[in-house]
N, C-alpha and C positions, 0 to 999 in steps of 0.2 A: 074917669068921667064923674062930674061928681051930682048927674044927675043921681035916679033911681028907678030899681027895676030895668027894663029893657031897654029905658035909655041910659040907663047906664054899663050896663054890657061891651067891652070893647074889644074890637075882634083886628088883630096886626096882619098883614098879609106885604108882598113882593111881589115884582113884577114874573111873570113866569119864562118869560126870554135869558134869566141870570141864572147860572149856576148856584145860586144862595137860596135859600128857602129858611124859615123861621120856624122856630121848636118852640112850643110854650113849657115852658119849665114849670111854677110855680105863681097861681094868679093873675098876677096880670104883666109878669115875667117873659120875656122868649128868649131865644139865643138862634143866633144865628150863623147857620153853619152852609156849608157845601155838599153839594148832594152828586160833584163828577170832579175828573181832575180840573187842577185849573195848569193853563200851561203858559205862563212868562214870554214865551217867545212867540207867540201869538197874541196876548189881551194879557197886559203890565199893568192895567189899571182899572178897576169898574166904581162905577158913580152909579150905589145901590138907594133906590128909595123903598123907606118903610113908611107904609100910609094905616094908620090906627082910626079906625070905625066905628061908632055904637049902635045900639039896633033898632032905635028910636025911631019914628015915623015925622020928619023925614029924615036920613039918616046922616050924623055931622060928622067931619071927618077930619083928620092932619096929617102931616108927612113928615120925612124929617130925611136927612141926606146923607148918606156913609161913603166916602170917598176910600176907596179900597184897593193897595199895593202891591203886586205880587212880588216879594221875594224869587231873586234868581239863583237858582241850583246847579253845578257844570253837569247838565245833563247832555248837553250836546259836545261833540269831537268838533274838530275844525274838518273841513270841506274845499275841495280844490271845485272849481268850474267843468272840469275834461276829468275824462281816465287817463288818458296821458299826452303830454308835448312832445311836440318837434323841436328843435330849434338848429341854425345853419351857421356855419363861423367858416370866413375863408383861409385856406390854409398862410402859412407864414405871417401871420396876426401877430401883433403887439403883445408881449405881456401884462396882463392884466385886464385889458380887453373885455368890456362887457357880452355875454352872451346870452342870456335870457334872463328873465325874471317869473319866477311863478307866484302866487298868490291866493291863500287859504284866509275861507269866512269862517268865524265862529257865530253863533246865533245868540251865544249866552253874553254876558255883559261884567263888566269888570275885570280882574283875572283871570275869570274863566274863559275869560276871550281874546285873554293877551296871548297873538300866537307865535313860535319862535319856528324855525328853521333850521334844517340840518339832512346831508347827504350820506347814507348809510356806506361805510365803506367797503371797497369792493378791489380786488387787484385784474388790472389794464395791462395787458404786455408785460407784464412779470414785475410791474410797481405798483404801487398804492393809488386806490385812485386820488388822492389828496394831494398828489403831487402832478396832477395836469388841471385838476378844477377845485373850484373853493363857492360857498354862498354865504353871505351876508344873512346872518342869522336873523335878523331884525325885518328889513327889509324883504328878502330873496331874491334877491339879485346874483346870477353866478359870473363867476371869472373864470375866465384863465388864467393859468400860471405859467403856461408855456406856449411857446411858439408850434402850432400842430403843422405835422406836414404831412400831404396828402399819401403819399408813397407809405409813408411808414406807419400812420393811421390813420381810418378811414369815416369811424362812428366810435360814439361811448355810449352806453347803456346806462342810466343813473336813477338812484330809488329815491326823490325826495320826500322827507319827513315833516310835517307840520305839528307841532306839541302845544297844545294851549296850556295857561299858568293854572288851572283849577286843582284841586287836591281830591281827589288822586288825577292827575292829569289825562287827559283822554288824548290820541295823533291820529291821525290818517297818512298813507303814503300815495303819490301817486309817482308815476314812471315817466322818465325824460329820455329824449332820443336827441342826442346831439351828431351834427354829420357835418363832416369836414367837407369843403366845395374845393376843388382842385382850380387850380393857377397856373398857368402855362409859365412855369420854374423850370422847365428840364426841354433840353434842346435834342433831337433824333440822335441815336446810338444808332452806329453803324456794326451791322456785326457780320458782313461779308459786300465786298474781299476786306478779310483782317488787316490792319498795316502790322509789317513787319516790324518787330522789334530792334530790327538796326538802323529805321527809318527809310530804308529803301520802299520802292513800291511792287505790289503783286505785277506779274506779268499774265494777259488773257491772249489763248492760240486762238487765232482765225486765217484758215487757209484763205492764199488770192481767189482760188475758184467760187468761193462764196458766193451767194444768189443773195438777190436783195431779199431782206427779214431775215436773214441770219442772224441764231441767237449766238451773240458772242460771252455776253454774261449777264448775271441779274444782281444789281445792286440791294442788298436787303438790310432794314432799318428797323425800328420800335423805337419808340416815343414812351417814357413811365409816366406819365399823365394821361389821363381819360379823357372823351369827349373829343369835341374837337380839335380840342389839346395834343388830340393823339394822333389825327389826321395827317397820313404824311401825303405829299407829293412830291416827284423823282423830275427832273428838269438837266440838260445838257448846261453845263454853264461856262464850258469851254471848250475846244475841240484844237487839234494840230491841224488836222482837215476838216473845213466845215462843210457839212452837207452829206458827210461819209457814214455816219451812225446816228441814230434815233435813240431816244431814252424812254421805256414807256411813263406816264404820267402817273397811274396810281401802281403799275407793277415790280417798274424800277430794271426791266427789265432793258438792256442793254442789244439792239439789232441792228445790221446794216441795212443802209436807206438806201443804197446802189449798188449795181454790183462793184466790184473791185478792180481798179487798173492797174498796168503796168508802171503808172508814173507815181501810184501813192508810194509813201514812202512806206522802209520797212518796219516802222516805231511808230505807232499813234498812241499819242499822250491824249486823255481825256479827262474832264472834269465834271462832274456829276454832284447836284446840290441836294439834298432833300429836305425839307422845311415842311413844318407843321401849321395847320389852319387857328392857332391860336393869336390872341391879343398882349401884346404884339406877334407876329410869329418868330420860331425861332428856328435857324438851320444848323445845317450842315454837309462840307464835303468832302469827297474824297475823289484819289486821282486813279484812274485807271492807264495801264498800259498795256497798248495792244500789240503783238506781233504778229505782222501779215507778213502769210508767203505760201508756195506752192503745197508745199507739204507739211506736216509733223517735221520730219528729220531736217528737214533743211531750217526749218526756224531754230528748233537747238544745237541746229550747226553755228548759227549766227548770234546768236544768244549774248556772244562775248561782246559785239559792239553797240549792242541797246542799253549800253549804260548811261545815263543819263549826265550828264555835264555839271559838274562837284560832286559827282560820287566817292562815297565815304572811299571806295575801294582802288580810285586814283592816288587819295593821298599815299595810302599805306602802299601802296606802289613804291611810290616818291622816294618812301621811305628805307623800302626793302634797297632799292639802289643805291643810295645815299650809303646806307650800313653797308652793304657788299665792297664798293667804292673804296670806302674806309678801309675796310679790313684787308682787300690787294692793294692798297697801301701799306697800310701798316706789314704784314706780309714780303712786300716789297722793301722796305726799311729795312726789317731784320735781315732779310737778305742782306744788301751792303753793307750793313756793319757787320755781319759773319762775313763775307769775301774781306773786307780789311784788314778784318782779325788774320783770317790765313795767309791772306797777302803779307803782313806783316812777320809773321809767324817763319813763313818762307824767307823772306829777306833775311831774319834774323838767324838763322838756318846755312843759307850762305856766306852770311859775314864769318859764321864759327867753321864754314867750311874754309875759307880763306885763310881762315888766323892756323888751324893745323893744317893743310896740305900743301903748305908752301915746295914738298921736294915733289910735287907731282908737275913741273913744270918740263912743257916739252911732249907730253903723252898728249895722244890722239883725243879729241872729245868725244869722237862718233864710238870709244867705246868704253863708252857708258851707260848707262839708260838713266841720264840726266833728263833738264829741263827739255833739251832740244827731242829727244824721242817722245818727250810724252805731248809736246804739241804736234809731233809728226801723229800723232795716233788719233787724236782730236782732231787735227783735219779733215782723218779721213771717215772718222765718225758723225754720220750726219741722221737727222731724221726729219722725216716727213707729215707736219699734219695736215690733213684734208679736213676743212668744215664746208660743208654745204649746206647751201640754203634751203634745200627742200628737204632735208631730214635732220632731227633733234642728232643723229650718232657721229661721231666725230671717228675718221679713220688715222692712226698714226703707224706711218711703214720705216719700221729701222732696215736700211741696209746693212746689206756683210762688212764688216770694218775690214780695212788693208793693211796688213802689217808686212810690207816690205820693203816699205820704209823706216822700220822700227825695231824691228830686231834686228838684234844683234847676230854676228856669225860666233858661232861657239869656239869655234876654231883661237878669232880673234880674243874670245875672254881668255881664253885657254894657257893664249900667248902673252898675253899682257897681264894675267891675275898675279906674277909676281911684284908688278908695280904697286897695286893694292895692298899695300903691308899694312896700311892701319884700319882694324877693325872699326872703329867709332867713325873715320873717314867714310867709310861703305855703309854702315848705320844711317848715317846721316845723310846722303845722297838718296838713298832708298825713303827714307820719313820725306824730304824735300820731294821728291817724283809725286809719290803715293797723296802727299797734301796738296799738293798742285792740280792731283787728278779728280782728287775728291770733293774741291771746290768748284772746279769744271763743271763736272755731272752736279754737283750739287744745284748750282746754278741755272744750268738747262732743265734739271728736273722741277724743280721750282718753276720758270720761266712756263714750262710746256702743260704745267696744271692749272698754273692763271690763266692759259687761253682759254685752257679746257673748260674751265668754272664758270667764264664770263662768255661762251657760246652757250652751254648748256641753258644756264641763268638766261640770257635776250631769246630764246628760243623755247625756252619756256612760257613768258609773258609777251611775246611779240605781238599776239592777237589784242592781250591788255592795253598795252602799250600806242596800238593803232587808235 
């Protein structure tokens, strides 16, 4: 001031709302400093005025402007909005498939606020979790990488990381709950009555005396989906007799709706749907068969003709006879070409008898035990089989054979053996009888085991058969 004395006296002062206050250093000198923190991410800027005074009467004064920046510090971490998310993806998704997005502020400004993203890794079901989700470091945005499905998982657990650019960089984590929503993908499993593994169907006993609500069986199912998903109902959805059994609706239970008559049949075929309350819904059935009759034993007395028409066990019937068929053929075959053979054999027997015994002309036939005795013996050899139809045993009655048609009187060798001079003559006679006879029986024995094979055989399967 370039008065004097007291009007020249100049006194600097600031407003007292600012953190800044003024120091006189040296004359007419001040500096101006701060007297608390100043904090960036509240007041980035202050518009300080210094107003300079003299003490003159009246007192003249001026001002002057400091427009004042605060440098930013990464004193702040990034910050999520929540402690943690949810988020829902429906099972059998798309890959790649957007799933949530979360989103971290920083307060600080430039790279101390650039934030990036990243899912701390963790292992799921015996994998990585990087191999069912992924985030978009930039953004945070998460994916999937795979197709979830509800059965085989259900939630994932995940730590997301926020990292701002500042040096030393500051993060925050917060927690994500992802949960798979179920889809009616799986249709009711029936898991009684089993089907049998040859494709036939279970057989269910209910006596005729039955009272109406008799339980005759309970159909039982599970749905691997949840919710409603899972919801079964049990419904009749076909019947041999309608109006003979009831189905219960949510027990599956299987009862009769009347009592039972004489005129139902002894085979009730039923079909039984169960179907789930989902979108669409989705079934399933299976067949039941019932055998009505007075008692236990009289149903597995009958047993053999509730087979069902193309049962697998007609064909292989078919088949057993078919090959049997064949082979008393075949059987039969080598038959006749063995009697050829000896027939032939024989012939060939008596030509060489011919060609040496020309000096036996004139001697008696009847004594010899040629061809003619050994069919006198066969005659009288006969036997008997009995099959009958009400028992599997087959009786065969050999009577006494008669030889008095057939031997010889000893007397007569006695007197005639000097005619037989040639040994290989008598040889030969004897090989011709003995082949004659042995093709005989061969024959009948053969002939009397085919019957026997092929009664056993229809009398075995006769019940099949009907």
């Amino acid at each position: 001031d370039r008065d004097s004395g007291k009007n020249g006296q100049v006194v600097c002062n600031t407003p007292h709302n600012l953190p800044f206050q003024l120091e006189k250093s040296i004359d007419n000198y001040y500096r101006l400093v701060t007297w608390k923190y100043l904090d960036r991410e509240k007041i980035s800027m202050y518009n300080i005025t210094v107003m300079a005074s003299d003490l003159g009467t009246p007192s003249l004064s001026t001002e002057t402007h400091i427009t004042l920046y605060v440098a930013d510090i990464n004193d702040n971490p990034p910050t999520f909005p929540q402690v943690s998310y949810s988020a829902y993806i429906p099972e059998n998704n798309p890959r790649g498939a957007s799933i949530f997005t979360v989103m971290a502020q920083d307060p600080d400004s430039g790279r101390n606020a650039q934030v990036t993203y990243s899912v701390t890794e963790d292992i799921i079901m015996g994998g990585p979790l990087s191999s069912y989700v992924s985030i978009n470091s930039d953004t945070g945005i998460l994916y999937a990488l795979c197709s979830f499905d509800y059965e085989h998982i259900r939630d994932l657990q995940l730590l997301v990381t926020a990292s701002d650019g500042g040096d030393p960089p500051l993060s925050s984590n917060v927690s994500l709950s992802i949960f798979v929503l179920d889809q009616n993908d799986n249709a009711p499993e029936i898991l009684y009555p089993s089907i049998p593994t040859d494709g036939s169907t279970g057989v269910e006993l209910a006596p005729r005396s039955a009272e109406p609500g008799y339980l005759v069986t309970k159909v039982v199912a599970v749905d691997r989906d949840s919710g409603q998903n899972a919801w079964l109902s049990y419904r009749l959805l076909k019947a041999s007799e309608p109006g003979l059994f009831a189905v219960g609706l949510h027990t599956g239970e299987v009862r009769t709706a009347r009592a039972l008559l004489d005129r139902d049949a002894l085979k009730q075929s039923l079909v039984v749907a169960v179907q789930d309350h989902g979108q669409p819904p989705l079934s399933a059935t299976v067949t039941l068969t019932v055998a009505v009759a007075d008692s236990i034993p009289d149903i597995l007395a009958d047993l053999g003709s509730i087979r069902t028409p193309g049962d697998p066990d007609d064909s292989d019937l078919t088949l057993y006879l078919v090959v049997a068929v064949a082979a008393v053929s075949c059987v039969f075959l080598a038959f006749v070409i063995v009697l050829l053979a000896l027939r032939l054999r024989r012939w060939h027997a008596s030509r060489l008898l011919q060609a040496s015994g020309g000096g036996l002309v004139g001697v008696p036939a009847s004594h010899f035990v040629g061809v003619d005795g050994v069919r006198a013996f066969l005659q009288t050899y006969s036997h008997e089989v009995s099959l009958t139809a009400d028992s599997r045993e087959s009786h065969v009655i050999f009577p006494q054979p008669n030889y008095v048609d057939t031997l010889i009187s000893l007397e007569s060798c006695e007197k005639n053996d000097s005619l037989l001079t040639s040994p290989d003559f008598r040889q030969r006679k004897n090989e011709a009888a003995s082949v004659q006879v042995s093709s005989v029986l061969c024959s009948r024995l053969i002939l009397r085991g085919m019957i026997i094979f092929i009664n056993l055989y229809f009398r075995t399967h006769i019940v099949e058969i009907v």
